[in-house]
Every structure is written in C-alpha cells, then in structure tokens.
N, CA, C, O and CB atoms as a CASP TS submission, in Angstrom:
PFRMAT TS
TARGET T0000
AUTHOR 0000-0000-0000
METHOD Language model
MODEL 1
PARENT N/A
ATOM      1  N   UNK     1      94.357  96.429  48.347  1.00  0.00           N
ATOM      2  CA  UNK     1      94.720  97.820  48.418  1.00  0.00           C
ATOM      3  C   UNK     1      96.015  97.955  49.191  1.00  0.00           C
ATOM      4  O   UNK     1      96.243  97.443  50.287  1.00  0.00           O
ATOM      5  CB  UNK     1      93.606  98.648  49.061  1.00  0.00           C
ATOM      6  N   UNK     2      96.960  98.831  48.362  1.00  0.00           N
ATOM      7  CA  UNK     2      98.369  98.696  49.784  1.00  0.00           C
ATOM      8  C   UNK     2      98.035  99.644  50.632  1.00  0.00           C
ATOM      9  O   UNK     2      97.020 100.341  50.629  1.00  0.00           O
ATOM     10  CB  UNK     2     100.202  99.081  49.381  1.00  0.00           C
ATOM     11  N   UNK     3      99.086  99.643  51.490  1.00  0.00           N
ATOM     12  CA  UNK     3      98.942 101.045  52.538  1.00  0.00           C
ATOM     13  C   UNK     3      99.594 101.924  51.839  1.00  0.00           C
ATOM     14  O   UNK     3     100.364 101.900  50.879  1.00  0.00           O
ATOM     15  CB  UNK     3      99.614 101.026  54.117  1.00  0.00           C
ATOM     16  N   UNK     4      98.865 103.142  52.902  1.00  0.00           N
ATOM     17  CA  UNK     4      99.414 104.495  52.176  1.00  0.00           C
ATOM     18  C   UNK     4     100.308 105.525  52.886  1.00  0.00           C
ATOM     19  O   UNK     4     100.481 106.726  52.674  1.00  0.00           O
ATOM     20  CB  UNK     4      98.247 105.312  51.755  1.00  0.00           C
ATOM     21  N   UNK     5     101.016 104.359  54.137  1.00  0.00           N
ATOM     22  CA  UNK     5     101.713 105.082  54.450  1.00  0.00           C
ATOM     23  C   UNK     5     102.491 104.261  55.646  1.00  0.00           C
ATOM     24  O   UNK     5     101.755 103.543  56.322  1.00  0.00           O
ATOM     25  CB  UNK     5     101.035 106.281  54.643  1.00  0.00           C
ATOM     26  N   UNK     6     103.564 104.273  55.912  1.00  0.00           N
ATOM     27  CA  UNK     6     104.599 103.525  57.140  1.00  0.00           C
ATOM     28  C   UNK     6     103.716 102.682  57.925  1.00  0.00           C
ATOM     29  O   UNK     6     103.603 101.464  58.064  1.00  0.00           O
ATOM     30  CB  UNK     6     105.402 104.660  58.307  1.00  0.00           C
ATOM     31  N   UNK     7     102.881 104.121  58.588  1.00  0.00           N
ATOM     32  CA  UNK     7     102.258 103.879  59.712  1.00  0.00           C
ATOM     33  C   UNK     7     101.221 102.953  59.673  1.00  0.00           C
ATOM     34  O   UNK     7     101.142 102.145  60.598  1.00  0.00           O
ATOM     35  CB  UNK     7     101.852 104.937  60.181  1.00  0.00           C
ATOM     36  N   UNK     8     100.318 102.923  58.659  1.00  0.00           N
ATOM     37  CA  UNK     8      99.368 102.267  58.504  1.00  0.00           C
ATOM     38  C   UNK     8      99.673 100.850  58.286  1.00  0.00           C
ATOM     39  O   UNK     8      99.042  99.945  58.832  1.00  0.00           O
ATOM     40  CB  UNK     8      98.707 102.808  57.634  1.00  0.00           C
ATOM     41  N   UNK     9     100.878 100.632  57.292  1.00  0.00           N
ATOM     42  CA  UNK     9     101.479  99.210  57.140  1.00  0.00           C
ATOM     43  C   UNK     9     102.116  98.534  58.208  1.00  0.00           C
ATOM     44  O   UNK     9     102.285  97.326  58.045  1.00  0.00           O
ATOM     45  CB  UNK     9     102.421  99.199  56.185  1.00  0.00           C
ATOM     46  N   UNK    10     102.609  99.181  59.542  1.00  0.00           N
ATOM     47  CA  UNK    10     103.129  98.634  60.956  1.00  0.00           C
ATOM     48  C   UNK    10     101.702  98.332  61.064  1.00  0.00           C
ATOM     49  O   UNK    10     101.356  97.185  60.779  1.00  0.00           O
ATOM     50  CB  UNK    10     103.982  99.697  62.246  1.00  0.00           C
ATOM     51  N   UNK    11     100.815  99.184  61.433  1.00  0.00           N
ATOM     52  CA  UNK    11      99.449  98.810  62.402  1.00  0.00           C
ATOM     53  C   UNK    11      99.251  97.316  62.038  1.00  0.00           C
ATOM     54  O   UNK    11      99.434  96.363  62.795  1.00  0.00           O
ATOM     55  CB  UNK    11      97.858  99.808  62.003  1.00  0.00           C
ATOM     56  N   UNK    12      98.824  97.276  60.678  1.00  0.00           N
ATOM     57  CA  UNK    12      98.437  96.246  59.827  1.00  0.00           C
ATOM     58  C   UNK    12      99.220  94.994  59.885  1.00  0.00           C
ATOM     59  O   UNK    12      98.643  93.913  59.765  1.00  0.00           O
ATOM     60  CB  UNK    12      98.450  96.713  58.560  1.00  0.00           C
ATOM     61  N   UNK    13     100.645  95.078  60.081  1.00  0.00           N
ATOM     62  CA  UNK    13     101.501  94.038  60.625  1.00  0.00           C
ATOM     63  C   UNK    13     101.143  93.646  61.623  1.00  0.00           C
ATOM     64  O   UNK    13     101.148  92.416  61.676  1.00  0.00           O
ATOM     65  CB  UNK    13     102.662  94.270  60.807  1.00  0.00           C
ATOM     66  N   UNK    14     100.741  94.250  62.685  1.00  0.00           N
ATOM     67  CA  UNK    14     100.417  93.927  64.205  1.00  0.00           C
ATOM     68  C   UNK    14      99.306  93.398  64.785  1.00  0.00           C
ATOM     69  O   UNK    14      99.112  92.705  65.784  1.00  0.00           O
ATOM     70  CB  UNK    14     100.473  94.903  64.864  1.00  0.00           C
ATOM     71  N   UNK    15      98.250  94.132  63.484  1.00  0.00           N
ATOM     72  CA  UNK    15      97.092  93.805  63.585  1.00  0.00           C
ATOM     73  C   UNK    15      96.778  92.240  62.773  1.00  0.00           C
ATOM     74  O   UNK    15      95.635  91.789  62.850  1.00  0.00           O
ATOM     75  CB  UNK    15      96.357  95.033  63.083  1.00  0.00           C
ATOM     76  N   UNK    16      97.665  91.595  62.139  1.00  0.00           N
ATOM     77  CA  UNK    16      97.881  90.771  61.596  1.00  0.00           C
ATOM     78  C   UNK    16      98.540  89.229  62.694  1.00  0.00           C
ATOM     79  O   UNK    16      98.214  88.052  62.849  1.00  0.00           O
ATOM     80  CB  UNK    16      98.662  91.484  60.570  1.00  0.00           C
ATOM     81  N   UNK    17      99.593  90.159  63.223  1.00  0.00           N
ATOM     82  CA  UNK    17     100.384  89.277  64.113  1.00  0.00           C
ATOM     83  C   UNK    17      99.378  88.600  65.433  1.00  0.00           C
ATOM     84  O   UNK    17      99.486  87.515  66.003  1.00  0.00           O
ATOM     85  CB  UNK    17     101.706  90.272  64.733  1.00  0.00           C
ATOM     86  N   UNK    18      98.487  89.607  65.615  1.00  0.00           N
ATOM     87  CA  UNK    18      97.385  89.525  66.736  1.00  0.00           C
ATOM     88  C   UNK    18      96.270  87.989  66.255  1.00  0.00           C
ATOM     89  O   UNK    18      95.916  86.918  66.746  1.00  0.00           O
ATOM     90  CB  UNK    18      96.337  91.347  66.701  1.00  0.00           C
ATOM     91  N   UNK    19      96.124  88.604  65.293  1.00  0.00           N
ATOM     92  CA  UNK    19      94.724  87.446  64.157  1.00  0.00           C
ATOM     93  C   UNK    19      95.194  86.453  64.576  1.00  0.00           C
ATOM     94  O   UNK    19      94.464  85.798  65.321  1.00  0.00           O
ATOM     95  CB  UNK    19      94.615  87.294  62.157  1.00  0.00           C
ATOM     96  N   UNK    20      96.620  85.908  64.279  1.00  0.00           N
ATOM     97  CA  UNK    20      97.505  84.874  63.590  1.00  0.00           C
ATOM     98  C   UNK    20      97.779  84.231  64.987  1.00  0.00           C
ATOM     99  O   UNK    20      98.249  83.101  65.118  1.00  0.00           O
ATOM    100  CB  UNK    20      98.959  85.463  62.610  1.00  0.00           C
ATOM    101  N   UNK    21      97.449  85.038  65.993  1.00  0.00           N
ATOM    102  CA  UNK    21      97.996  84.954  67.594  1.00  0.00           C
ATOM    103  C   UNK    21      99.634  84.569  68.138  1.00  0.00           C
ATOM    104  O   UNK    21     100.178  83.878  69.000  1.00  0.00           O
ATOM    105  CB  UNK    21      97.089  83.761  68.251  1.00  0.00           C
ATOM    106  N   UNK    22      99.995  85.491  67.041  1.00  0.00           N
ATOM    107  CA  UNK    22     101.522  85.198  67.360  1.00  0.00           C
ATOM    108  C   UNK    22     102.146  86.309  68.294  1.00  0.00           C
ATOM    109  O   UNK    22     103.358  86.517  68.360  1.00  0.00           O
ATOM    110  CB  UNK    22     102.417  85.146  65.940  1.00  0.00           C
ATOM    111  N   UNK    23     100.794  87.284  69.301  1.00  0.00           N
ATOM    112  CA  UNK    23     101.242  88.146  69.754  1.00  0.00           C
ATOM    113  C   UNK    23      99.482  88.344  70.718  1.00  0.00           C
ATOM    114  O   UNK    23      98.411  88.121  70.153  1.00  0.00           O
ATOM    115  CB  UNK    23     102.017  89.243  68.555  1.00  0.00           C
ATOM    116  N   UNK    24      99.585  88.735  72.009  1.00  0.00           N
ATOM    117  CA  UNK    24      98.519  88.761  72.616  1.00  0.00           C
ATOM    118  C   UNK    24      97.700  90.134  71.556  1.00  0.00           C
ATOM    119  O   UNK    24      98.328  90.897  70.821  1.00  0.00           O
ATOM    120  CB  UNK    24      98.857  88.981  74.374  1.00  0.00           C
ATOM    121  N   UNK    25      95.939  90.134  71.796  1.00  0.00           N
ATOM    122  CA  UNK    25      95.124  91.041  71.365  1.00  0.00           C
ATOM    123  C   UNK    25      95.243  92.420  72.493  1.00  0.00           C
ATOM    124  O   UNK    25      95.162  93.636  72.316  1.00  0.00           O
ATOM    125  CB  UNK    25      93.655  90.305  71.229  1.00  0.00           C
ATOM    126  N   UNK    26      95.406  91.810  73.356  1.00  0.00           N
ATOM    127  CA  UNK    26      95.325  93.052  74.538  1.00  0.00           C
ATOM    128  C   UNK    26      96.764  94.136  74.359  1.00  0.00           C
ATOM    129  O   UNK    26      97.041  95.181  74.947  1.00  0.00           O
ATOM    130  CB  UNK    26      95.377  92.188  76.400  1.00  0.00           C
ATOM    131  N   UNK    27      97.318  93.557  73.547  1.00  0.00           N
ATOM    132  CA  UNK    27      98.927  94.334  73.696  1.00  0.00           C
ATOM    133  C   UNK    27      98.722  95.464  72.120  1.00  0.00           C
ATOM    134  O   UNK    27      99.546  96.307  71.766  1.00  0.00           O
ATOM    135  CB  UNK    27     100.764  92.703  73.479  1.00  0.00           C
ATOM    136  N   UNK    28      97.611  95.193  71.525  1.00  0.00           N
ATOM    137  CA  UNK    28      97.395  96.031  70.458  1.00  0.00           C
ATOM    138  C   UNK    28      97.190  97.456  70.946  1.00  0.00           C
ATOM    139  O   UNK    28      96.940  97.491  72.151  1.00  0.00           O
ATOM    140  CB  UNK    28      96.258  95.547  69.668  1.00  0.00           C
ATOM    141  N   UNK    29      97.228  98.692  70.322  1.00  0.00           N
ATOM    142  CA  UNK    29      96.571  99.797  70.683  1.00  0.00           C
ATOM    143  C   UNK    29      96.144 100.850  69.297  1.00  0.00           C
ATOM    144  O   UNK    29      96.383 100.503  68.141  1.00  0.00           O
ATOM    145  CB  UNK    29      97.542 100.476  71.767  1.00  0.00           C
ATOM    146  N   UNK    30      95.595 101.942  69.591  1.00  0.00           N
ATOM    147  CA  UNK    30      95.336 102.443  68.480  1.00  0.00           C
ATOM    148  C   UNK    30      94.567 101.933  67.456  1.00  0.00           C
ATOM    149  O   UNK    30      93.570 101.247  67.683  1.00  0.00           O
ATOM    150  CB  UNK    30      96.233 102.660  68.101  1.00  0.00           C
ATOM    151  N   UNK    31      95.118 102.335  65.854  1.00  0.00           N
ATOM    152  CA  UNK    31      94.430 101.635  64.712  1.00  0.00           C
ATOM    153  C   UNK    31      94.460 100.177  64.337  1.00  0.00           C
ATOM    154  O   UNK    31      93.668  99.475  63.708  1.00  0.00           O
ATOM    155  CB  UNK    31      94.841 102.196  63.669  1.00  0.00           C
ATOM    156  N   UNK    32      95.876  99.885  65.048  1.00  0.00           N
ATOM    157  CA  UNK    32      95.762  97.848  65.262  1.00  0.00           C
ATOM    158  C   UNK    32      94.749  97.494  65.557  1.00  0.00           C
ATOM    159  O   UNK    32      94.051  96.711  64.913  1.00  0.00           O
ATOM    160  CB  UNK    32      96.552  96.990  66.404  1.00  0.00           C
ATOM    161  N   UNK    33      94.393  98.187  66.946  1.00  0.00           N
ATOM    162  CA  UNK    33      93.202  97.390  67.146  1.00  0.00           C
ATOM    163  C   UNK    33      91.745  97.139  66.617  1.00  0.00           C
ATOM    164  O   UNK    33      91.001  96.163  66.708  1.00  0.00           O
ATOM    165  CB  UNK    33      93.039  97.610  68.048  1.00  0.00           C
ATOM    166  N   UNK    34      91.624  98.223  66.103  1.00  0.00           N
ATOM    167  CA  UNK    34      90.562  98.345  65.286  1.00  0.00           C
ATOM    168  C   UNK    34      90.460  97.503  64.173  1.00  0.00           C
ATOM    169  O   UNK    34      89.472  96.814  63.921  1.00  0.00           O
ATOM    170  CB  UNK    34      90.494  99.510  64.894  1.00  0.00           C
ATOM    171  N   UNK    35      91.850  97.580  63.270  1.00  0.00           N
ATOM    172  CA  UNK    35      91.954  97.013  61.810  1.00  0.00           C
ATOM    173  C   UNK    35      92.356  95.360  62.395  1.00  0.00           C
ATOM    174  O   UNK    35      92.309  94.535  61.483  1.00  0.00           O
ATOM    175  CB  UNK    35      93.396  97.962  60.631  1.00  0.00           C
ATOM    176  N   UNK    36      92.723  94.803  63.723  1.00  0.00           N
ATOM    177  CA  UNK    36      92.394  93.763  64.023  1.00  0.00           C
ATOM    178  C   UNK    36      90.655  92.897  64.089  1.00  0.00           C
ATOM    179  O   UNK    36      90.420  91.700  63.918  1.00  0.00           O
ATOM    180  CB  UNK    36      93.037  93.931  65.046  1.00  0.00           C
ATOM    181  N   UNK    37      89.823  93.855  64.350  1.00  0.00           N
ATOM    182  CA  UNK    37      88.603  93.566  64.662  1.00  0.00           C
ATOM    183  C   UNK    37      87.854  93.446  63.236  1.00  0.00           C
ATOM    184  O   UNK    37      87.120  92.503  62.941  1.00  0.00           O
ATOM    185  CB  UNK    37      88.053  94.616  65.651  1.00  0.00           C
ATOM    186  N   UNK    38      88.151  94.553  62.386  1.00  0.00           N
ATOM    187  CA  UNK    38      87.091  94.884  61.679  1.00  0.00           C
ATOM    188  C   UNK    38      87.366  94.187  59.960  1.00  0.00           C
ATOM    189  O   UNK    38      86.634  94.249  58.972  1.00  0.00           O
ATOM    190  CB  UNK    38      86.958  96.626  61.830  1.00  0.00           C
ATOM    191  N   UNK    39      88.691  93.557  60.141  1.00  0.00           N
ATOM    192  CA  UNK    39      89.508  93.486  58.765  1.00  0.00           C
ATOM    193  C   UNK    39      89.398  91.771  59.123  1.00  0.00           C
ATOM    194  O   UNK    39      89.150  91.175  60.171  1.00  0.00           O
ATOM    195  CB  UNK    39      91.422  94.456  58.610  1.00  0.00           C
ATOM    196  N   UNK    40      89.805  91.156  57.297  1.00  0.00           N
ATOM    197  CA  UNK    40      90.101  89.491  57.520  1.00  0.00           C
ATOM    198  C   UNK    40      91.794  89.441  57.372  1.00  0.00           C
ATOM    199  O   UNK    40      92.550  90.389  57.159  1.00  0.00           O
ATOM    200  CB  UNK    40      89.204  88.326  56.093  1.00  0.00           C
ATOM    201  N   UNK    41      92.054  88.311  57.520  1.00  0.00           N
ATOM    202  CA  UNK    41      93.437  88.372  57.384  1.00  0.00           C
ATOM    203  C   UNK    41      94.030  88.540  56.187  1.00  0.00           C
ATOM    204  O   UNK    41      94.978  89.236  55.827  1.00  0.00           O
ATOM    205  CB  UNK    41      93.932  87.398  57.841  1.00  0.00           C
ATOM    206  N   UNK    42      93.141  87.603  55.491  1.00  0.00           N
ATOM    207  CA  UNK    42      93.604  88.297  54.010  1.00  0.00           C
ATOM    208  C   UNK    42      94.033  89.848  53.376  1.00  0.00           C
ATOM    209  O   UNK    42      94.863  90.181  52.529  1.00  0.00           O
ATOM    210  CB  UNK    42      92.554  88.052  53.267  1.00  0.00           C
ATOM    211  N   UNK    43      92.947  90.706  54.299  1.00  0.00           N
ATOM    212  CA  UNK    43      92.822  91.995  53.758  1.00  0.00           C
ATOM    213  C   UNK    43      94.377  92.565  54.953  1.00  0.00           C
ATOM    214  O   UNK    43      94.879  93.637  54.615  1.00  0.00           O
ATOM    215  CB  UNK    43      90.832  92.823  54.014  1.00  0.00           C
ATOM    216  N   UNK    44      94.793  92.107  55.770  1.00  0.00           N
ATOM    217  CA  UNK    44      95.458  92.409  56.915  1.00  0.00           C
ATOM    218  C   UNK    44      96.998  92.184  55.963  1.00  0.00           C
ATOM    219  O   UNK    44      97.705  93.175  55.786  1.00  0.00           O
ATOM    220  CB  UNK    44      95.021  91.305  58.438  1.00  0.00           C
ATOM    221  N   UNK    45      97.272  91.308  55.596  1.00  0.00           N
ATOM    222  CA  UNK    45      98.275  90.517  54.942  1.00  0.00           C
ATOM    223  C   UNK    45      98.376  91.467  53.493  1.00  0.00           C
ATOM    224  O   UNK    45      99.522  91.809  53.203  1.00  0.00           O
ATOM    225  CB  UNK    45      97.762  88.746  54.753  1.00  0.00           C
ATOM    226  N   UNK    46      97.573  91.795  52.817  1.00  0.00           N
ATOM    227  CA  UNK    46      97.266  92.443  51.814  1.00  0.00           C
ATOM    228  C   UNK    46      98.216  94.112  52.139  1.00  0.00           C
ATOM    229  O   UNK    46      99.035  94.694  51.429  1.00  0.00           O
ATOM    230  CB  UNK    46      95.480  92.406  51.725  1.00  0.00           C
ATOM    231  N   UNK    47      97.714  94.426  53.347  1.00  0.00           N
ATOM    232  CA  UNK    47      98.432  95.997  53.399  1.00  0.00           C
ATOM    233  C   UNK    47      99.932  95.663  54.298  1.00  0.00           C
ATOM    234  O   UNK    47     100.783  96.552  54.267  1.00  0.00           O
ATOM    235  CB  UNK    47      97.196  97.401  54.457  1.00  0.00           C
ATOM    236  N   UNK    48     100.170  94.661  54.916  1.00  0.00           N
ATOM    237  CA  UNK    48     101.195  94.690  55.765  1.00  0.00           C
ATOM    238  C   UNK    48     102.298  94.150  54.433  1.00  0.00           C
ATOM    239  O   UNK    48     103.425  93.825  54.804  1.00  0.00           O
ATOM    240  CB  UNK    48     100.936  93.656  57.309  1.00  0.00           C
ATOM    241  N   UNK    49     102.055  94.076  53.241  1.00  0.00           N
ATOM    242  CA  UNK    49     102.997  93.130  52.594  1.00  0.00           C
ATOM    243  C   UNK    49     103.378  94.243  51.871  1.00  0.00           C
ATOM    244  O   UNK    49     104.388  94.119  51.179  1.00  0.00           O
ATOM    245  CB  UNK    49     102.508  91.739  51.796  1.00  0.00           C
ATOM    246  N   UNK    50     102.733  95.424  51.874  1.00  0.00           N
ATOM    247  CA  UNK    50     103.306  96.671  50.791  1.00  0.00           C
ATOM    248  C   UNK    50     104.827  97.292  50.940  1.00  0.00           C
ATOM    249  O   UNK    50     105.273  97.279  52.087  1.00  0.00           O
ATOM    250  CB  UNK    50     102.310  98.053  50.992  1.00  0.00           C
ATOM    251  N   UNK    51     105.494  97.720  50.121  1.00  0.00           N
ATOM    252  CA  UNK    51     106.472  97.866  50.233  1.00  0.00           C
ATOM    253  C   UNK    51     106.991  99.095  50.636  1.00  0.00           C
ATOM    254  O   UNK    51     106.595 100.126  50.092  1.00  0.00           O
ATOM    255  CB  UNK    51     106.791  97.480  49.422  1.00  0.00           C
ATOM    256  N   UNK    52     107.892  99.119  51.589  1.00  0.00           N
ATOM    257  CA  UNK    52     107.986 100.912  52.440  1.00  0.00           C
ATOM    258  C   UNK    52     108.968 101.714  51.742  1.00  0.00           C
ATOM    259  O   UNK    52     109.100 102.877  52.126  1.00  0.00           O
ATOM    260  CB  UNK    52     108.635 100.972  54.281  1.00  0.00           C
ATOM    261  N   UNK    53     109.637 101.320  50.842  1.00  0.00           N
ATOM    262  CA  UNK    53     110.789 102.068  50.248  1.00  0.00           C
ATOM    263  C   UNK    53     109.787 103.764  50.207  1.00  0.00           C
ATOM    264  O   UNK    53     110.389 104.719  50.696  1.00  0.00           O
ATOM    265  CB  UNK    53     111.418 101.201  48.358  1.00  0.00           C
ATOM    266  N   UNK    54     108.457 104.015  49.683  1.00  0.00           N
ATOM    267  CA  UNK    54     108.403 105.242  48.918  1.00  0.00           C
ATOM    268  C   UNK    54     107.180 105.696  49.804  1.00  0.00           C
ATOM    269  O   UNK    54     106.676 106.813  49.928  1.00  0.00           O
ATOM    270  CB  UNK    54     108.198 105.120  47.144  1.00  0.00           C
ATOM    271  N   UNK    55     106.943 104.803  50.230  1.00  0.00           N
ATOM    272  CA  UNK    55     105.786 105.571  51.974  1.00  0.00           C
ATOM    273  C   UNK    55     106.334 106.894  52.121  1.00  0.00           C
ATOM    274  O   UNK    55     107.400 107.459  51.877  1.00  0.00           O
ATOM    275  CB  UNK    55     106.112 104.636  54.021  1.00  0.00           C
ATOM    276  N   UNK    56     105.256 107.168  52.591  1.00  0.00           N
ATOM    277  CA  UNK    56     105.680 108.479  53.812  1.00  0.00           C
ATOM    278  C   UNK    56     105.046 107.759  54.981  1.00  0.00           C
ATOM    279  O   UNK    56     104.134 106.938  55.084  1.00  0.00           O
ATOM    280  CB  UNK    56     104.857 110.352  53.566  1.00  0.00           C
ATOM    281  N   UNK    57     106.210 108.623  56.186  1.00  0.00           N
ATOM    282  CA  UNK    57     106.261 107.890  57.387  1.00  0.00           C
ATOM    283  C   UNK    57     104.409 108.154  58.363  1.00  0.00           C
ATOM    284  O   UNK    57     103.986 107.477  59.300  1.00  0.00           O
ATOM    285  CB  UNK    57     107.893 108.656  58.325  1.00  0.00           C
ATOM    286  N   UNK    58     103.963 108.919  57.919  1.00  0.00           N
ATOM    287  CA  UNK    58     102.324 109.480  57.876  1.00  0.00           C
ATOM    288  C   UNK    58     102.133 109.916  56.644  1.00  0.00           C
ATOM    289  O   UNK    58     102.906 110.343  55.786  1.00  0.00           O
ATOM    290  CB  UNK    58     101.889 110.735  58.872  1.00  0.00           C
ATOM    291  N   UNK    59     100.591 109.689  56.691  1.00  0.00           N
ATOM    292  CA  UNK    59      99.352 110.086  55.883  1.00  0.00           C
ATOM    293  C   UNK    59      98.776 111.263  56.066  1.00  0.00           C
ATOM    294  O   UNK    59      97.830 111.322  56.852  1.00  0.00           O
ATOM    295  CB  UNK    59      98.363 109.271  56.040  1.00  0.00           C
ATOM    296  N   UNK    60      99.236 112.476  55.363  1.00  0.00           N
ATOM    297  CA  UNK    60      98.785 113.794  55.125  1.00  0.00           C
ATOM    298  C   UNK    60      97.174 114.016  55.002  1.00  0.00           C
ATOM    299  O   UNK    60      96.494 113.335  54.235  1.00  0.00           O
ATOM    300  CB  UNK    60      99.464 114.232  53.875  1.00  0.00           C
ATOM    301  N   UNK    61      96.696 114.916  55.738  1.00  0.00           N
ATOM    302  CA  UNK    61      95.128 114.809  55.288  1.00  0.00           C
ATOM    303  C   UNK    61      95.195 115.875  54.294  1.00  0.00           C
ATOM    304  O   UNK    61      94.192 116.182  53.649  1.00  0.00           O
ATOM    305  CB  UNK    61      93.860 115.098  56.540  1.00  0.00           C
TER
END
C-alpha cells in the first residue's frame, strides 16, 4: 500500500531507519513510533519508497 501523504511516508522512513538500526528507537516520536513497533520492514519499506511528487503534505480527514 503507498502512503497517502508526505507525512506519513517521512514517519515510515524513520520508522524504517529505526528497524534497520541505522538511527536510535528512542529518538523516534509520534506515528514513527508506533508504525516502528507494529509494522515489518517489508511493509515499512513498502510506504517509505512511494513517490512524493503528488502527496499532499497531510492527510485530510
């Protein structure tokens, strides 16, 4: 599934970078941290790889 929006595809980078431990877990905050815990990397790698050209910078409810 890609992301659906800027924001969600940074988290997902970070939350990725964390997995991979190319960045401490404690330095996460917000939805990183969560989508660090609860996601595999695969699925992490999956939304951080989407492409931002046509994002919006947030997700409208």
């Amino acid at each position: 599934m890609p992301a659906k929006s800027k924001a969600q595809q940074q988290a997902a980078g970070a939350a990725l970078a964390a997995k991979r431990g190319e960045i401490k877990k404690s330095s996460l905050k917000g939805a990183s941290r969560g989508m660090e815990k609860s996601m595999s990397e695969s699925e992490l790698k999956e939304l951080a790889e989407t492409k931002r050209k046509k994002l919006p910078e947030r997700k409208r409810d």
